[in-house]
Every structure is written in structure tokens, then in C-alpha cells.
LOTITOR-441623 format. One record per residue (C-alpha): x, y, z; residue in one letter. Coordinates in pm, whole numbers. Example, Ala and Ser with C-alpha at 12.3 -4.5 7.8 and 13.67 -1.06 7.14 Angstrom:
<recs>
@east: 1230; north: -450; up: 780; rest: A
@east: 1367; north: -106; up: 714; rest: S
</recs>
This chain:
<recs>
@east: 0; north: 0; up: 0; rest: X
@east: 288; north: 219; up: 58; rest: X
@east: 419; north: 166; up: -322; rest: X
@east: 53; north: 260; up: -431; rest: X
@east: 5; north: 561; up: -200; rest: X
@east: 398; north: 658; up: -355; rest: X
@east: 232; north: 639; up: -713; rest: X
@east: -88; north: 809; up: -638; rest: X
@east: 142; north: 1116; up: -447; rest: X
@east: 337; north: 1154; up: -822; rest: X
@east: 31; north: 1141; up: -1015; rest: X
@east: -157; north: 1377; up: -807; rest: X
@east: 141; north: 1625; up: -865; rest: X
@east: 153; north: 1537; up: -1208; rest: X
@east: -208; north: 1639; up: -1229; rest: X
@east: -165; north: 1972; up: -1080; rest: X
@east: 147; north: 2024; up: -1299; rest: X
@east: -88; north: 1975; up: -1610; rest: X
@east: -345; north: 2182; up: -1497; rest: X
@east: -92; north: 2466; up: -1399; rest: X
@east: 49; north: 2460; up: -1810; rest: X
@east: -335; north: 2487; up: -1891; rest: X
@east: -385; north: 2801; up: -1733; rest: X
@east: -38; north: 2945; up: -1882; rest: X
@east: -147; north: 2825; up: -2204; rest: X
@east: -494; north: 3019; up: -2156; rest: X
@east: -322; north: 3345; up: -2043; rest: X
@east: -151; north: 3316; up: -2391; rest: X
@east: -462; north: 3218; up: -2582; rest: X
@east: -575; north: 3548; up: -2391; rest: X
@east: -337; north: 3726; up: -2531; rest: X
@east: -384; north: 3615; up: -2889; rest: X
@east: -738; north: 3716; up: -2848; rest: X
@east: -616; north: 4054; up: -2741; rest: X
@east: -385; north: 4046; up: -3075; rest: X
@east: -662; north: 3915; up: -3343; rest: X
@east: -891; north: 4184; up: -3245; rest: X
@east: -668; north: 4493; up: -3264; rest: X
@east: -572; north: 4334; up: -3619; rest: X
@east: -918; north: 4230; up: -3687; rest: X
@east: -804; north: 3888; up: -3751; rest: X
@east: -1051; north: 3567; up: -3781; rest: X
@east: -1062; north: 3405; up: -3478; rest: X
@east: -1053; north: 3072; up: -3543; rest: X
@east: -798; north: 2855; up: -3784; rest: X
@east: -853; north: 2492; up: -3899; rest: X
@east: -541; north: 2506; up: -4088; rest: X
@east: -378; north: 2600; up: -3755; rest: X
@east: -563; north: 2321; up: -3513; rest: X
@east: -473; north: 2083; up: -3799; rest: X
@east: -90; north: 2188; up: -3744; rest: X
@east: -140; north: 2140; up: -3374; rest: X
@east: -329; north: 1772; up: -3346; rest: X
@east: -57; north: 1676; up: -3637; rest: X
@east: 244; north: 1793; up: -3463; rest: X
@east: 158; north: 1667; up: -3094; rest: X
@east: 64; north: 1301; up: -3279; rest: X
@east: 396; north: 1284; up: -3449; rest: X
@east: 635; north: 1400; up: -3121; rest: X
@east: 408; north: 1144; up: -2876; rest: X
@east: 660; north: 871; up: -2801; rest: X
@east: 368; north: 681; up: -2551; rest: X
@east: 217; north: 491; up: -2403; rest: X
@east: -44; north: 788; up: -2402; rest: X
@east: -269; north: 653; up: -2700; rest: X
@east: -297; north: 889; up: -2994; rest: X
@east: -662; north: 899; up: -3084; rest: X
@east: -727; north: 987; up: -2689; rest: X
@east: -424; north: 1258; up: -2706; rest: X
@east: -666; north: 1435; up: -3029; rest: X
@east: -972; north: 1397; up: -2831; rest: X
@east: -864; north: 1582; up: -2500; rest: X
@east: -611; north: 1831; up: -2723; rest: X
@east: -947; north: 1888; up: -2908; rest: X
@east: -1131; north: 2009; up: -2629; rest: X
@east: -834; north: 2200; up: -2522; rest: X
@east: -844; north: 2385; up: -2849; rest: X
@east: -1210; north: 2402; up: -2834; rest: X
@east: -1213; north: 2561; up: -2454; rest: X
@east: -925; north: 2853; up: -2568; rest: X
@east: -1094; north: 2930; up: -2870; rest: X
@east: -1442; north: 2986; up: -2638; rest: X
@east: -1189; north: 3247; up: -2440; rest: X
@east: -1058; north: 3448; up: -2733; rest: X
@east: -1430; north: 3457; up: -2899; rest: X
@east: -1702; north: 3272; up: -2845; rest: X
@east: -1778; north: 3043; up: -3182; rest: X
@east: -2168; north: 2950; up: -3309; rest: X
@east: -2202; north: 2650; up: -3518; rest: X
@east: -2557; north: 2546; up: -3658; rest: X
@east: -2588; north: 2241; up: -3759; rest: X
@east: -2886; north: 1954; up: -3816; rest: X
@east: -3068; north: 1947; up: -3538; rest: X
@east: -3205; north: 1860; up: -3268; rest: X
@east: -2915; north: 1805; up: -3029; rest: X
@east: -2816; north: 1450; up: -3071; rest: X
@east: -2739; north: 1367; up: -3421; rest: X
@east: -2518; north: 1231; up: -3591; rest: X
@east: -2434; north: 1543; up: -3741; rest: X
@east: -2415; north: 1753; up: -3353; rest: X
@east: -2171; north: 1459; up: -3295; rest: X
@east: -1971; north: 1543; up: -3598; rest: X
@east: -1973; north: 1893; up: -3494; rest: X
@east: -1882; north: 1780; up: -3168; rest: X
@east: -1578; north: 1615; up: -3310; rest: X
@east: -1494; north: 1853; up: -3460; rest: X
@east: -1546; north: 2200; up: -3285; rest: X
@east: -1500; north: 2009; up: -2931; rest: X
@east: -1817; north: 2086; up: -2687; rest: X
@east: -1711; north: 2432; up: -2553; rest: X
@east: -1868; north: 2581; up: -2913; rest: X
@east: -2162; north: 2721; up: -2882; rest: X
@east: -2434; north: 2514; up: -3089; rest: X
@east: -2743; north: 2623; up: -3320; rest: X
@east: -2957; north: 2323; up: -3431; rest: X
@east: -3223; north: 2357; up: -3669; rest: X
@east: -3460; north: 2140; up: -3832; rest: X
@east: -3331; north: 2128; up: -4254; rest: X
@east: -3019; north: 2154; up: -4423; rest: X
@east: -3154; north: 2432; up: -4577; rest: X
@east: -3149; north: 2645; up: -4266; rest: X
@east: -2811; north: 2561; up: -4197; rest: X
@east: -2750; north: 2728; up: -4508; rest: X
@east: -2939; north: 3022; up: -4415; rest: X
@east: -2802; north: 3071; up: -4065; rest: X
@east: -2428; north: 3089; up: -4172; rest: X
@east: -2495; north: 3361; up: -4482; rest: X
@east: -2736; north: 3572; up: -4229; rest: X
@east: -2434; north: 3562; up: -3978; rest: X
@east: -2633; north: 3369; up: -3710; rest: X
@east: -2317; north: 3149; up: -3691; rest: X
@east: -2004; north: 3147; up: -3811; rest: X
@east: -1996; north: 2763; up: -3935; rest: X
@east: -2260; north: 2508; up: -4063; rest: X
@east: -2189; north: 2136; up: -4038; rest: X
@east: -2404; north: 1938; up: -4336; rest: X
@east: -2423; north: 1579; up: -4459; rest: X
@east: -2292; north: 1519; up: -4789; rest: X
@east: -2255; north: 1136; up: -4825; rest: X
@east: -2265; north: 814; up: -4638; rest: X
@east: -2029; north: 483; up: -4750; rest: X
@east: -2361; north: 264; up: -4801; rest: X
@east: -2619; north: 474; up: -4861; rest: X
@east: -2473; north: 748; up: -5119; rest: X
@east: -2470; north: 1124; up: -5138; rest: X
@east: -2707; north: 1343; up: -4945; rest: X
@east: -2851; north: 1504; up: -5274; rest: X
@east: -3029; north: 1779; up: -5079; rest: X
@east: -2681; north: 1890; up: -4964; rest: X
@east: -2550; north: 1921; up: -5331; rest: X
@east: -2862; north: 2106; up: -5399; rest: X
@east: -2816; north: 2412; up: -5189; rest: X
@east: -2461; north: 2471; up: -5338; rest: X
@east: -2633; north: 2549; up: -5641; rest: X
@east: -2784; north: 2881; up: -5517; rest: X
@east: -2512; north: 2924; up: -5211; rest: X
@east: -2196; north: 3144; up: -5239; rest: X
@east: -2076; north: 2973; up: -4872; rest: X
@east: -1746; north: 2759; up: -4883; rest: X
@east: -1651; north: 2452; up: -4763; rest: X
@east: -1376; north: 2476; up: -4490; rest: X
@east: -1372; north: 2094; up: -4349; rest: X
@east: -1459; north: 1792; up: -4398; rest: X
@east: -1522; north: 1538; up: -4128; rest: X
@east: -1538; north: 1186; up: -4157; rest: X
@east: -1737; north: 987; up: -3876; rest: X
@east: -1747; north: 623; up: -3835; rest: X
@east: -2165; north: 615; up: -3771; rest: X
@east: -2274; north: 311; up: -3503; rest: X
@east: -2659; north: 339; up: -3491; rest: X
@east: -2838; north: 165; up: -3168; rest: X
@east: -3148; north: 64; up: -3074; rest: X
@east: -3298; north: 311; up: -2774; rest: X
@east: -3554; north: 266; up: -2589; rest: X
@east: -3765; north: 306; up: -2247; rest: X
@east: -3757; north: -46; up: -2232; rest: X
@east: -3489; north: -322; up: -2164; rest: X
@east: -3614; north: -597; up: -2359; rest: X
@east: -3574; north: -604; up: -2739; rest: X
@east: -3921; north: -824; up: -2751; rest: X
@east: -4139; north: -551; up: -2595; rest: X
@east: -4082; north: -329; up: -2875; rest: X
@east: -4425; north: -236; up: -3104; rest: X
@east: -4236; north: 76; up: -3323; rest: X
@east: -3912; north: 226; up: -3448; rest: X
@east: -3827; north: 537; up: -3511; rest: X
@east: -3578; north: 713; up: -3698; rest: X
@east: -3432; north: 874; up: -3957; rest: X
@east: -3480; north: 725; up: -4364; rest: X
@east: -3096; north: 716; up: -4337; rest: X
@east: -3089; north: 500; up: -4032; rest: X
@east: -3359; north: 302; up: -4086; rest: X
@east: -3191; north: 241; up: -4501; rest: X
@east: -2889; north: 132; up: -4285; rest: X
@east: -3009; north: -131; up: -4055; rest: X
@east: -3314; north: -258; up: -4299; rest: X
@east: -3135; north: -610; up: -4276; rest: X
@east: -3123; north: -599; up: -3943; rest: X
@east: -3456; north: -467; up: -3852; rest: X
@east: -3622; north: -772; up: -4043; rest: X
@east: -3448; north: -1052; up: -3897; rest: X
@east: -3453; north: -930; up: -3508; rest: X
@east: -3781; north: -713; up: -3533; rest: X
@east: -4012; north: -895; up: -3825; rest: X
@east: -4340; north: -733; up: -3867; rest: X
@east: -4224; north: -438; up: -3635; rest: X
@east: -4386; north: -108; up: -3763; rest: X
@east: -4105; north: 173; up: -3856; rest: X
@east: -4161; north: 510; up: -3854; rest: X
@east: -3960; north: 790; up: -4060; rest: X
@east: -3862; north: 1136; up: -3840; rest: X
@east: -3694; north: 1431; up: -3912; rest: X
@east: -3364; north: 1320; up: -3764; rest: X
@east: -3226; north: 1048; up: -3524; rest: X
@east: -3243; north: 1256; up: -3269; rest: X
@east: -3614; north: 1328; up: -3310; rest: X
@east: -3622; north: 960; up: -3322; rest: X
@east: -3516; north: 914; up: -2962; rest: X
@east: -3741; north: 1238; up: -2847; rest: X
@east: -4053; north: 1003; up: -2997; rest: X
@east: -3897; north: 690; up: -2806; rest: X
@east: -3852; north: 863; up: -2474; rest: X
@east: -4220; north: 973; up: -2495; rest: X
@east: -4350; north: 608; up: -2623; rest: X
@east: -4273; north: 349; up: -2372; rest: X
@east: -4330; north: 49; up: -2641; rest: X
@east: -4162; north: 246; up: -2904; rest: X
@east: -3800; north: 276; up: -3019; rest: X
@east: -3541; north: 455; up: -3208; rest: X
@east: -3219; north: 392; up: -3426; rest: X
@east: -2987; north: 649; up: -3306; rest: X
@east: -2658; north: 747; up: -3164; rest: X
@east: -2533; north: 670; up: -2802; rest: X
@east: -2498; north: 1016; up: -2713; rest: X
@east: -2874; north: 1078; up: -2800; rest: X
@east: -2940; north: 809; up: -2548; rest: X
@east: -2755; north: 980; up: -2312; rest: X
@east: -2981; north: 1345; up: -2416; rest: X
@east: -3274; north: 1157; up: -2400; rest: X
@east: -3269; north: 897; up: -2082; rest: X
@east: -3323; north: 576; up: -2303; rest: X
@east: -3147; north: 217; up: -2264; rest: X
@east: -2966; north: 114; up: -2554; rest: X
@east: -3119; north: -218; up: -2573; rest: X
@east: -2877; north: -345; up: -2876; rest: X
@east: -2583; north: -175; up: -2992; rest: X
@east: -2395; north: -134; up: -3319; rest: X
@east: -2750; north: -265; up: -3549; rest: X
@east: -2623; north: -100; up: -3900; rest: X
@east: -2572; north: -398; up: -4141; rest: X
@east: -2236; north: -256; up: -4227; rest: X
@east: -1976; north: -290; up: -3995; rest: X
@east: -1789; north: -17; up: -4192; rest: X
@east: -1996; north: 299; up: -4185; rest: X
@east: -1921; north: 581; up: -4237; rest: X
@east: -2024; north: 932; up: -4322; rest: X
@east: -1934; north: 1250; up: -4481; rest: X
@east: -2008; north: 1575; up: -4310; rest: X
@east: -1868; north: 1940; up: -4464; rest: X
@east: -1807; north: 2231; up: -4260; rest: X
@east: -1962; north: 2569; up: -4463; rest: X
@east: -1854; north: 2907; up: -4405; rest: X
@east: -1785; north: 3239; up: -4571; rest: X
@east: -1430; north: 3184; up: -4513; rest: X
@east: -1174; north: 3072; up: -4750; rest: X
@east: -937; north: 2839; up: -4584; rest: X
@east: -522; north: 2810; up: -4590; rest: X
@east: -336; north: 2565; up: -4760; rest: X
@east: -223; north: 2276; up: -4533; rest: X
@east: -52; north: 2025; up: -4788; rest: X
@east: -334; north: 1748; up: -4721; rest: X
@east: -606; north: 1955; up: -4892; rest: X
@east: -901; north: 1833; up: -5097; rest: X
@east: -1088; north: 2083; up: -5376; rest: X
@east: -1466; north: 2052; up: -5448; rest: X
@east: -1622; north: 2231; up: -5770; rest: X
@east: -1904; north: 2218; up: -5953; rest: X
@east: -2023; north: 2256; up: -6321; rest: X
@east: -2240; north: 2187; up: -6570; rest: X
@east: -2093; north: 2089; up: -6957; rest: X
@east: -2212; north: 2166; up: -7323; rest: X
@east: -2451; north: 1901; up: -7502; rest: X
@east: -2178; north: 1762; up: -7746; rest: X
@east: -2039; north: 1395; up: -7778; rest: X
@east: -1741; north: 1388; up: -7564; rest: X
@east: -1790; north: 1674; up: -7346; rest: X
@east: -1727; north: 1501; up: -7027; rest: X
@east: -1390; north: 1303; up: -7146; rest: X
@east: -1303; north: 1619; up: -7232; rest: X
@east: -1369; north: 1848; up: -6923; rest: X
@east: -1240; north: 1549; up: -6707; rest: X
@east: -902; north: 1564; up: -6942; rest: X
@east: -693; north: 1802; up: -6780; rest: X
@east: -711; north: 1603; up: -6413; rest: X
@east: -572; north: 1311; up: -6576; rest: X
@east: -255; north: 1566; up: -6736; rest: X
@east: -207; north: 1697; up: -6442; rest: X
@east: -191; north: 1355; up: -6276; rest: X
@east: -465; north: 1473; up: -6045; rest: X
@east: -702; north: 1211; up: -5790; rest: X
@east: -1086; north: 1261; up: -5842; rest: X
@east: -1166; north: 1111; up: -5539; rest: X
@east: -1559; north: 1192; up: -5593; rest: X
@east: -1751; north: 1255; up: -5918; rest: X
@east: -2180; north: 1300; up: -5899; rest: X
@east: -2402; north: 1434; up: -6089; rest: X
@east: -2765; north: 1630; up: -6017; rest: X
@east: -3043; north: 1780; up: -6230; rest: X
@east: -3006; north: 2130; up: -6234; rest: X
@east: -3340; north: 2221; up: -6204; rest: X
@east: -3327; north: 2561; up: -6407; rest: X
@east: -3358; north: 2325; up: -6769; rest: X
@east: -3444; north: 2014; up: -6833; rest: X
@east: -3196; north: 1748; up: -6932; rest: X
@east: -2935; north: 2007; up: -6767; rest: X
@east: -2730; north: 1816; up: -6491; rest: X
@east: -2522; north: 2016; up: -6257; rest: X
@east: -2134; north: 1798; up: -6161; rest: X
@east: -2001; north: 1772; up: -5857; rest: X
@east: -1634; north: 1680; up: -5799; rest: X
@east: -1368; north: 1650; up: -5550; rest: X
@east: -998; north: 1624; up: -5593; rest: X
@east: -684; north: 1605; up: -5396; rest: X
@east: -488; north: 1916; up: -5363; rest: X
@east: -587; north: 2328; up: -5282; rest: X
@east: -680; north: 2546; up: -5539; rest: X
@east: -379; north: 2717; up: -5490; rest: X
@east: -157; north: 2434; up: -5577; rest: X
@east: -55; north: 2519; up: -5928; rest: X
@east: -134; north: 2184; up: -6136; rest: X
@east: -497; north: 2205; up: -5934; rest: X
@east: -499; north: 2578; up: -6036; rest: X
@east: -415; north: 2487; up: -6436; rest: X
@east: -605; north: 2157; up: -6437; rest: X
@east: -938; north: 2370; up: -6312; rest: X
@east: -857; north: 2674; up: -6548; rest: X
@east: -830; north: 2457; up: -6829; rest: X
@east: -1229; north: 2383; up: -6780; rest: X
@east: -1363; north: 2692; up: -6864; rest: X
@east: -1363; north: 2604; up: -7223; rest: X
@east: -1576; north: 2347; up: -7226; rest: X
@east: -1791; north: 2417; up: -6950; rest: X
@east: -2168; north: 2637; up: -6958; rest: X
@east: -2121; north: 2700; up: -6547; rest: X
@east: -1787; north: 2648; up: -6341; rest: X
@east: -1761; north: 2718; up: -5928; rest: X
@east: -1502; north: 2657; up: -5656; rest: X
@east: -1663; north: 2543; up: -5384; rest: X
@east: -1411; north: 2539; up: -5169; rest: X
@east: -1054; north: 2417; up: -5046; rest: X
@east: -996; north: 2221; up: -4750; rest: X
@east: -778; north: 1947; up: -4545; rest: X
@east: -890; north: 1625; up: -4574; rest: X
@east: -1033; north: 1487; up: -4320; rest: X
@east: -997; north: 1114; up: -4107; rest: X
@east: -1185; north: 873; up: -3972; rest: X
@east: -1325; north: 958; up: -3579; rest: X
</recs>
């Protein structure tokens, strides 16, 4: 006991010694606060917290885990940037979804958070300056691209900043314990596309029930006794439910695409990805030939969709992302060289790639 009480004295000290370098680090942060607003800087920098998670990652030598050395340095960066301004970020609401636990990720929780109830509003909130930053879905790894997303870029002049990429495990909540007692499910068309397998062989004949969001799901659970929803643990957590089953999606890889919109323009970071949109002349080989200059310049198209443009019909509206910032120079030529052969060309933004959470 004497060993242990020796160990417990050094990590006690240990503890204090970390949080004294917090508050030194805050009086700094302070102090960069005081610097960005006499120069009427932006306040916050994703190229810059990128820098940060990158460069603590690379000098950790252990055992301290890496993925739990982002997650607290995340909240770290998330707390000083609450001290130097406080930062609004709308996203789809309500609180509880899997997009508010993208945002989450990526913001950390000391952001102040605006859910609505359409994408379309978090649109609206970010060019009305009712927050600084939107977080949107734009695709999941099974179930394809989130077309209404694509749709609002049309008519938008925001930019994408981020991306975030978040490993989605859906659960079953409810009031009740027993997987058997269960007469409904809620959720989301998403969530409910991405556990149909499941749903039929453990709840046959069980009636399902779209809602706005997963979240809303687990609001119509908590009020439903014999109900249930598909949703995310932290929504259980929101809403006082059980998670009766966990990890239900019939892909064990699952994953989704979230983009972070703003009116900002972000800096390069060397692991950027480029997203632009177009729409091409009606004439055989238009597409080979608009798609032409990525393959020159030896360029990745990691994503290429298409969507009806809804202004004429038989007009379709492209949608592509590559690796590299516009600001590289063979991204830079490669995209100039599509002005030719393109009706309608825009840059919808520039910005590091994201990873897996």
C-alpha cells in the first residue's frame, strides 16, 4: 500500500502540474485574443488546429494513445478558442445527431451550438451571420450522397472549410430493456436504409416510422414506452433511453461525410481536398473532355456526382472533388483549363482532408 500511495502522491502532482500549463497556455490564448482583435483577424484557424493535433501526434513517443491525445487536445483547443471569442455552429438538429456529434468532433463541446430542423437552414443561418460555421451531410459509404446537400450549393456562395469523416454506429434506444417488448421504431430514412437487414431478422413485422432526424427519433422513443429509435449513443444519453442493442447497422464499416460551410476561405495545409461544380455543353465527348486536364495533371478525383439542375431540363449540374488546394498550381491549371468546355464552373471550396473519428 505504501508503493501505491507513492504512485498516487506523483500522479496527483503530475495532475496539478498539467493543470498549472493549462492556465499558462490560456493566459496566452488570452493574449492572442487581445492580438486578433486589434488586427481584426478571424478568430478561429482549422489550418492552424490541424498543425497542432498533427504535430503533438507525431512528437508522442507513448504509451499515451494517440486517438485519446486528439480527443482531450481537441477540447483544449475548443475551450481557448471559447476564451478568445465565443464560436456558433448550426448544424442539423435537434441536439443528438449524428451530425451535432460530428460537430462535436470537430469544434470540441465548448462551441456554442445552433440546431435547426433542414439543411436548408443551416444554409441560411451561416450567410445571415447567425453562426459562423454550418456542419451538413454530404454522403454516407452505403447509402450514397445526401442530394439535398448538393442542392443548396447550387444557389449558395458559402465555402466549404472541413470535412469530417465519422465512423456512424446506430443503436437501438428505448424506455424499455427488452428487445421483444418493442411495437415501433423510429428514426431517420438514413438509419432506418442502414439497418433494414437488421430490422427484419430481429424485429419482423415491427412497424417503422420515418422522423426528421435520429435525434427526433429518440425524443418520440422517450415519450412512447413500447416504441423505439435507431440512433446514436450520445442521443441516449440526451434523452434517458437504454440502448437495448448496440452497433445494429448492417455494415460494420460505416461511415459518413459531413462538410463544414462558411464564408471563409481556408489556408493551404498540404493534405487539402478541392470541391467544384459545373455543368458541360450538349456535345459527344464533353465530359472526357472536361475530365481531361485532371488526368494531365496527374490529379485524384476522389468523388464525381451528378444532379439535375433544375433551371432546364436534361441540364445536370457535376459535382467533384480532388486532392490538392486550389492554390496548388497543377490544381490551379487543371481547373482553369475547364472553362472552355464548360456552360457554369464554381469553386466550392478548399480544405484538409479529413480522417476517420
Amino acid at each position: 500500500m505504501k508503493e501505491l500511495d507513492t504512485v498516487r502522491r506523483n500522479i496527483d502532482r503530475i495532475d496539478q502540474e498539467i493543470l498549472n500549463l493549462l492556465n499558462k497556455r490560456a493566459e496566452n490564448v488570452l493574449e492572442v485574443g487581445r492580438i486578433k482583435r486589434s488586427e481584426k483577424t478571424k478568430f478561429y484557424r482549422p489550418d492552424r488546429e490541424r498543425q497542432i493535433l498533427e504535430r503533438l501526434a507525431r512528437n508522442n513517443r507513448g504509451p499515451f494513445p494517440n486517438d485519446a491525445l486528439k480527443a482531450i487536445y481537441r477540447e483544449v483547443l475548443s475551450a481557448s478558442l471559447a476564451l478568445e471569442e465565443p464560436l456558433k455552429v448550426t448544424c442539423l438538429g435537434p441536439l443528438g445527431t449524428f451530425t451535432h456529434l460530428a460537430a462535436l468532433r470537430h469544434f470540441g463541446s465548448s462551441a456554442a451550438f445552433v440546431p435547426v430542423d433542414s439543411i436548408k437552414k443551416v444554409f441560411e443561418n451561416v450567410e445571415t451571420n447567425k453562426a459562423e460555421y454550418g456542419v451538413v451531410p454530404i454522403e454516407n459509404s452505403n447509402e450514397g450522397v445526401v442530394s439535398h446537400t448538393l442542392d443548396m450549393f447550387m444557389d449558395s456562395d458559402l465555402q466549404v472549410v472541413a470535412e469530417i469523416v465519422l465512423e456512424v454506429s446506430h443503436n437501438l434506444l428505448s424506455r424499455q430493456t427488452e428487445r421483444l417488448k418493442i411495437r415501433k421504431v423510429y428514426s431517420h430514412p438514413q438509419g432506418l436504409a442502414q439497418c433494414r437487414g437488421w430490422l427484419e431478422a430481429n424485429l419482423p413485422g415491427v412497424p417503422v416510422a420515418e422522423s426528421t432526424s435520429t435525434a427526433k427519433a429518440a425524443e418520440l422513443a422517450a415519450r412512447d414506452p413500447k416504441s423505439a429509435a435507431i440512433a446514436s449513443e450520445i442521443a441516449a444519453r440526451m434523452y434517458d433511453l437504454n440502448i437495448v442493442e448496440r452497433n445494429i447497422q448492417d455494415s460494420r464499416r460505416n461511415v459518413t461525410r459531413f462538410l463544414v460551410i462558411s464564408k471563409e476561405f481556408p489556408h493551404r495545409t498540404g493534405n487539402d481536398k478541392t470541391s467544384i461544380m459545373f455543368s458541360i455543353k450538349h456535345k459527344p465527348g464533353s465530359l472526357y473532355e472536361v475530365l481531361l486536364p485532371f488526368k494531365r495533371s496527374k490529379i485524384n478525383l476522389t468523388k464525381i456526382e451528378s444532379r439535375p439542375s433544375r433551371r432546364k431540363a436534361w441540364e445536370y449540374i457535376f459535382f467533384v472533388d480532388m486532392e490538392g488546394h486550389i492554390e496548388d498550381k497543377k490544381v490551379k491549371r487543371a481547373v482553369d483549363a475547364l472553362t472552355d468546355n464548360c456552360l457554369y464552373l464554381k469553386i466550392l471550396g478548399s480544405y484538409p482532408q479529413g480522417k476517420v473519428s
